[in-house]
C-alpha positions as CSV (number, residue, x, y, z in Angstrom):
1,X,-40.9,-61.6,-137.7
2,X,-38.8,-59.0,-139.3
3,X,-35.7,-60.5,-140.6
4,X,-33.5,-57.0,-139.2
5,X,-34.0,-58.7,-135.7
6,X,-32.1,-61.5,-135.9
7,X,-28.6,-60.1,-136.9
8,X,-29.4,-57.0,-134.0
9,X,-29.4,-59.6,-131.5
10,X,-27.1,-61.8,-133.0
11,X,-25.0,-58.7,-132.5
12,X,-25.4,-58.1,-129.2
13,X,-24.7,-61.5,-128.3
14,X,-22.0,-62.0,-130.3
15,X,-19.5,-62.1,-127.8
16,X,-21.5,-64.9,-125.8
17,X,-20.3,-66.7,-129.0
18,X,-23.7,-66.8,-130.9
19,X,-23.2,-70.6,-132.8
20,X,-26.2,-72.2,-135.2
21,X,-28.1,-74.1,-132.3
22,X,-28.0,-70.6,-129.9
23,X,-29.3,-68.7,-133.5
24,X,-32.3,-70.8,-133.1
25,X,-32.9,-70.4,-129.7
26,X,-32.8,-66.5,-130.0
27,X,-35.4,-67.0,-132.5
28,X,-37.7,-69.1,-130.2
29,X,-37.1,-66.3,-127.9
30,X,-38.0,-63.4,-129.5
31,X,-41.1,-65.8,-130.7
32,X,-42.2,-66.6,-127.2
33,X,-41.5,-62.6,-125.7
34,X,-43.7,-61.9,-129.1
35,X,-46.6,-64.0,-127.8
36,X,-46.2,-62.1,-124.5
37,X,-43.7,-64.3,-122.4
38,X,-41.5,-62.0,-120.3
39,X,-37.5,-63.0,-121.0
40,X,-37.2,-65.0,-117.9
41,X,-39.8,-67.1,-118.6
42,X,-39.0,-67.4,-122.0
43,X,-35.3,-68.5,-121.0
44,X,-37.2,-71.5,-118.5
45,X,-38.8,-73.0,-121.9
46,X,-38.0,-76.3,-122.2
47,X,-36.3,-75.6,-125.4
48,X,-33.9,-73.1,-124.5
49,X,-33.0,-75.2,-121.2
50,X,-32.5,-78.4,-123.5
51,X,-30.3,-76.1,-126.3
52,X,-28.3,-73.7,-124.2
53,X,-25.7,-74.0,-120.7
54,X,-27.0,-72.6,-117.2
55,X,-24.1,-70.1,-118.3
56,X,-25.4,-68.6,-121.2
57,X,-29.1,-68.0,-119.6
58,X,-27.5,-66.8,-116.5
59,X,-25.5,-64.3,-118.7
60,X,-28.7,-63.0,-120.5
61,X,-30.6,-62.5,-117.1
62,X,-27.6,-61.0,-115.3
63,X,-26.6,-58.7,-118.1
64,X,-28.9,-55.8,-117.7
65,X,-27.3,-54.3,-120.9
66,X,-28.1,-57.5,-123.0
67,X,-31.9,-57.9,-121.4
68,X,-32.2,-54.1,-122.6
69,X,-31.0,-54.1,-126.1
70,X,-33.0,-57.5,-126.3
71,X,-35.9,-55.5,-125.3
72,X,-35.3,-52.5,-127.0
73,X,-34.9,-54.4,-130.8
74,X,-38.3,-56.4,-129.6
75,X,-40.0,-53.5,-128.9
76,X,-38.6,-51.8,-132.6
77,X,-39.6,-54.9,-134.2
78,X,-43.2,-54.5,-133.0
79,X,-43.7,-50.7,-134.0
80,X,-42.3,-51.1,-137.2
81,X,-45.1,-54.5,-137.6
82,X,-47.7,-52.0,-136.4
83,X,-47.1,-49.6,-139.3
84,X,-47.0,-52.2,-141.9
């Protein structure tokens, strides 16, 4: 996984107040979307339920502006993989 990914989405969720354990969840996330997951299932993994409040997962799913830009960098990560 390109290492440009993680600080884009740390970005966007920065003022969800991104801390260490959240980091890592975004990483299992992007992982689990990789390996062809869509978000919402991704956010049901037992992991992410176990690491993160109903209120931060509700926030990513109800925040069509966050599910886009988490979509959009995804999607950017993969074409620039392709052309490697």
């Amino acid at each position: 996984m390109p290492d440009r990914i993680v600080p884009a989405i740390e970005h966007i969720l920065k003022d969800m107040g991104v801390d260490i354990v959240e980091e890592r969840v975004t990483y299992f996330l992007i992982q689990e979307i990789h390996n062809g997951k869509s978000l919402e299932d991704a956010l049901k993994e037992p992991y992410v339920v176990n690491n993160t409040r109903p209120a931060w997962r509700r926030h990513v799913l109800e925040n069509p502006k966050l599910v886009n830009a988490i979509e959009q960098e995804i999607d950017r990560s993969f074409k620039s993989r392709e052309g490697e």
